[in-house]
Structures are given as C-alpha cells and as structure tokens.
N, C-alpha and C positions, 0 to 999 in steps of 0.2 A: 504494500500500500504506500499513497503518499501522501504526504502532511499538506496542505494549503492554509497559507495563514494572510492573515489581513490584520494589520497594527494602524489604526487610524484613531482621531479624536473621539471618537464616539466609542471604541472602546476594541478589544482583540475577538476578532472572530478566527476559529480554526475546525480544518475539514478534513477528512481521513478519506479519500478517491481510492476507487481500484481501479483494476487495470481496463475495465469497459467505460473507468471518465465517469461511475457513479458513485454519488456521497455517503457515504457509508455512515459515518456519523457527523456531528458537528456541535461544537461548543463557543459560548456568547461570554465574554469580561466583558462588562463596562467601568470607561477609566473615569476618572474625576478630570475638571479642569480648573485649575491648568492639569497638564498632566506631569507627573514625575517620573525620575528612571525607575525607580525603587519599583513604583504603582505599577510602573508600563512592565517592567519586567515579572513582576508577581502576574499578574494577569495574564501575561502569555505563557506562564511555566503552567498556571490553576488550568486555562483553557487545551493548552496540549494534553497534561496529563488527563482531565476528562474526554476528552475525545478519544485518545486513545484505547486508556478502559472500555470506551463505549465498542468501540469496534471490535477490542477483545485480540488484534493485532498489532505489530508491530509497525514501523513506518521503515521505508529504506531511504527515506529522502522528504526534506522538508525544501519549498522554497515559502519565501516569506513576500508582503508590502510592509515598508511602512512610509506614514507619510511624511517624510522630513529626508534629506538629503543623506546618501547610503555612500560612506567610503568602496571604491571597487575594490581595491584590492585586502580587507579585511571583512567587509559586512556592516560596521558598524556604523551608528545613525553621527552624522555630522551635525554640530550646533552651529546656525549660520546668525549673524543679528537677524531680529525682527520675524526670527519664525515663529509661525503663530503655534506648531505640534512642540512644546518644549519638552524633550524626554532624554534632553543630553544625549551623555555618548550610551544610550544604551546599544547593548551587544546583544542580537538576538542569535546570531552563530552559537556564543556559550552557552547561552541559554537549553535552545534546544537541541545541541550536540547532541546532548547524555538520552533522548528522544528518537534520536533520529539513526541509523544502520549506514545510512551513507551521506552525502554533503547536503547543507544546509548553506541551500542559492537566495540572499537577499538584494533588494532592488527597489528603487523607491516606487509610489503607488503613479506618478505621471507615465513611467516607462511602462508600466505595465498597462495599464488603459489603452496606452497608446498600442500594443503590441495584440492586443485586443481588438484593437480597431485596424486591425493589419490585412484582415481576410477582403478591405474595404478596398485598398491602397498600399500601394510599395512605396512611393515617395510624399511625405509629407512632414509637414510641424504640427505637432500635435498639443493646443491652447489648453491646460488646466485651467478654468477661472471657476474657484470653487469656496468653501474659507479660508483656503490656500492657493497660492498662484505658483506654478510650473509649467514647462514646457519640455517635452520631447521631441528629436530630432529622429525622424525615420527614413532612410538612405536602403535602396534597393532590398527593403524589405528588415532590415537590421537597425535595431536603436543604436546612437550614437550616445555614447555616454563619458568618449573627453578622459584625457588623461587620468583625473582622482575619481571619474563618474557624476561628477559635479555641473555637469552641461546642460543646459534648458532654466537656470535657475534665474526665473527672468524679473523675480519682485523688485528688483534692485536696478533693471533696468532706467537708462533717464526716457521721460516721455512730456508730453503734454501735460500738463496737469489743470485746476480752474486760474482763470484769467489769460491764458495761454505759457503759464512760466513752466521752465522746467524743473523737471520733479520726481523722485524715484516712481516705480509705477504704483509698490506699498504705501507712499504717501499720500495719493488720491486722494486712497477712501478715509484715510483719516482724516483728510481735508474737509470732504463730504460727509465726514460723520456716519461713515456706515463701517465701524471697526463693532467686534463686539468687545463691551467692557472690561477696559485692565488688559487689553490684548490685542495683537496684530491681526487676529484673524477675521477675515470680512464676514460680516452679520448678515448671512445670503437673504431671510425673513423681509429685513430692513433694507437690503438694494433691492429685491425683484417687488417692493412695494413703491418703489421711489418715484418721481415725477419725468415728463419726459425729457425736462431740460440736465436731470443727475444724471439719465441714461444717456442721454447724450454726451454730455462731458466722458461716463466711461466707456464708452465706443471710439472718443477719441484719444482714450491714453492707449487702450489695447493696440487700438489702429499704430500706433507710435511704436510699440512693441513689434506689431506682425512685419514692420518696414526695416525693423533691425533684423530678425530672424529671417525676412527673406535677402537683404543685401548678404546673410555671412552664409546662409542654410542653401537656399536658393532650391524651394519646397517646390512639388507639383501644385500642392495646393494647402491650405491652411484649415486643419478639423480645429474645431471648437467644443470642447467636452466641457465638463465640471458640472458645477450643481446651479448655478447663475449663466454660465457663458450663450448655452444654446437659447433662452429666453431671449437676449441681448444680440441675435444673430445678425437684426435689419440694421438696430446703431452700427455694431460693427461695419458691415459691409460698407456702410453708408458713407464712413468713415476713411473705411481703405478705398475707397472708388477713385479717389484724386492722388492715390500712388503711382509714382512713375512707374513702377512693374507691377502691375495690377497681377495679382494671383486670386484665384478662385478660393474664396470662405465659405466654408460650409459647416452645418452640425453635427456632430458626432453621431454616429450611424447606430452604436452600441450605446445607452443611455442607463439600464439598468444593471446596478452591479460589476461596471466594466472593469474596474480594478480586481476582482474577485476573479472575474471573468480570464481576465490574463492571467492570473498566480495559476488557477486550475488546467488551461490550457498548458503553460508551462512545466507545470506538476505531474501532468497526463504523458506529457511528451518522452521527460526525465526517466517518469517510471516503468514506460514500455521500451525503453532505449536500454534501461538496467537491466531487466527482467530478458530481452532479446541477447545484450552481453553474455551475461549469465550463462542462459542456455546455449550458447555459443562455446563458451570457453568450457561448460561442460560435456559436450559431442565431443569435441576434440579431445579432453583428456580422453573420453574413454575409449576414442581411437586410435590413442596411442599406446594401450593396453596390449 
C-alpha cells in the first residue's frame, strides 16, 4: 500500500491506496491557527498511525503536500517571511520514516495541483491564489522546481498595487484589508465578497505577476487554481488583455481536491512502479537458481 498525505491549514489529512488507486482507509487532524511545528507534527504522526491501523497494512511508501515551501533536496518545510502556513522547519520525512517500508517523497501543495492539472496541458504556469499565493512552472509535462525547489514563490513578487505604486503582491491584500486577523493569509470569505472596484485592483496585481512569469516561464498558457483565483477569472483576463505577449488565462480544469488529487496520482504511480521492481528482481533471482 501507499501512504497519501495532505499537511494544509485546515489540518493533516492521510490515505492508505492500493494498488487499483483505491482508499482503503483515511484519517482527518485538524491543526489550530496559527499552526505550530510541535501541533503540525503530532497530527501527522496521530493521522498516519490511525490510518494505518485502519487498513491493518503496512505502507511501502508515503508521498506527502504541504502547504508552505519544501527544501528538494531534504523534504523539509522552509520558513519564508510573510507565510501565512507557519509550521517552521517541520520534517515530515522523520516523521513518517518509522511508517513508511520505503521513501517518503514531499513537495509542496502548488506543484502538486498543478501536476494534477497535467492530464489538461504539458506546458503551463500554474496560479495558486488561494489563503496562500504560489505558483508552478510546468515544462513538457514536468514541474520545474529550481535549484532548492523554491520556484513559483510569487507573494513577494513586485506588482501593481492600489493607487498604481509598486508593491509586493502579499501586500495588496493587506492594503485592501482582506488578510485574515494576526496573519498573512488572505481571508478568501472577505475577497470573493468584495466590490467590483477591490476585484479589480486584484486582477490587476495578478495580471502584474502573470507578465513576470510569462517574460522568465514563457507558458503555453496560464491555469488559474486556488480557492478565490477561478471566481476572479474575467478581472484577471481583463487585466492581462493589454500585455505585450498576451497568453491564454484560463481556470483550473481540476477544482475539487486537486492537491489530494496529485499526492494520490503520485502515490499510485510510486507504488505500482515498487510492486512491478519487486516482482522483477524477484523472476530473476529465481532464474538464477
């Protein structure tokens, strides 16, 4: 079997697949916020081990999300300013090693949405705008994920802001007044209730964004996912129509559970690729009998 785990603000969900891509069991932590490493990590060890029990099998492989920016080459979650998921350097690799029979592949929750959204499109930029803002770069069918894995991290972005000044793209909403309280993360309730001149002003910082990503990306076309973004699709486009390289905006084709959607796809992949090794290396031992 194989582990799928999802580490988001709302709390750790984790899934136990077999080799036909069906959920065998599934367990729900919900985290507090803000959230902490302490919290984040207890909740993802509580929800493995009950899942597991449930299934009554072992896992040979966990891959994980979470939403906050993933070092490549260890796993663990990077603290950047201004992120709204604050869960430090937690380490979900150690966590669920002692879980898991074989590697434990983590990657944040934009790459996977996007990889999700793959069956769509080979070449695209894939827009997080969600309580969190990301972006993924997907190149002939492969996410780009940059030297430390750190690529697409576009809050910081400089864009348009209100009045016309420039301004990170996270400072917006705090200009606009659509952060949630004590925190960076956008109060999606409070912007997909806003007027049409707030939507507008965010149609044109995005728009500001999608003209950086296509000058360095140079996408077929631009998906727009998250929990706010596809709402906000006419601002946007509206917005990017007076780009010198006008690229095709569109919404996210996958809307439900797209981040899940990817770990499992991934998960599925892993564990009939093991299970195929396996039975591979075992013919030949006994061929050589």
């Amino acid at each position: 079997m194989a582990l799928a785990v999802v580490i988001a603000p709302e709390g750790v969900v984790a899934e136990c697949l077999d080799i036909y891509g069906d959920t065998v069991s599934r367990a729900v932590r919900p985290i507090d916020r803000p959230a902490r490493p302490s919290q984040a990590a207890d909740a993802l060890a509580a929800a493995t081990v009950e899942v597991l029990a449930a299934a009554g099998r072992p896992a040979r492989l966990a891959v994980v999300s979470a939403a906050d920016p993933v070092d490549r080459a260890t796993g663990r979650l990077v603290q950047l300013p201004d992120s709204p998921f604050l869960v430090g350097d937690l380490d979900p690799v150690a966590v669920l090693a002692p879980h898991a029979g074989g590697p434990v592949v983590v990657d944040n929750d934009v790459n996977w949405a996007a990889l999700a959204e793959r069956n769509t499109a080979r070449d695209f930029a894939y827009l997080y705008l969600g309580e969190g803002l990301g972006c993924a770069i997907v190149s002939d069918g492969e996410v780009r994920r940059g030297h430390t894995g750190l690529t697409g991290e576009i809050a910081h972005l400089l864009t348009v802001g209100p009045g016309g000044r420039a301004v990170r793209l996270i400072e917006v909403f705090g200009e606009l007044g659509l952060r949630r309280d004590g925190s960076t993360a956008i109060d999606v309730e409070r912007l997909l209730d806003s007027d049409p001149a707030t939507r507008e002003l965010i149609g044109q910082a995005v728009a500001g964004v999608v003209a950086a990503v296509v000058a360095l990306a140079d996408p077929q076309e631009i998906v727009v996912g998250g929990s706010w973004g596809p709402a906000l699709i006419g601002s946007i486009r509206s917005a990017t129509t007076p780009m010198p390289r006008e690229v095709p905006v569109r919404p996210a084709v996958l809307t439900g559970e797209p981040v899940l959607a990817g770990v499992r796809a991934e998960a599925l992949n892993r564990l009939r690729s093991a299970i195929t090794t396996s039975n591979t290396v075992n013919v030949r031992g006994q061929g050589t009998r």
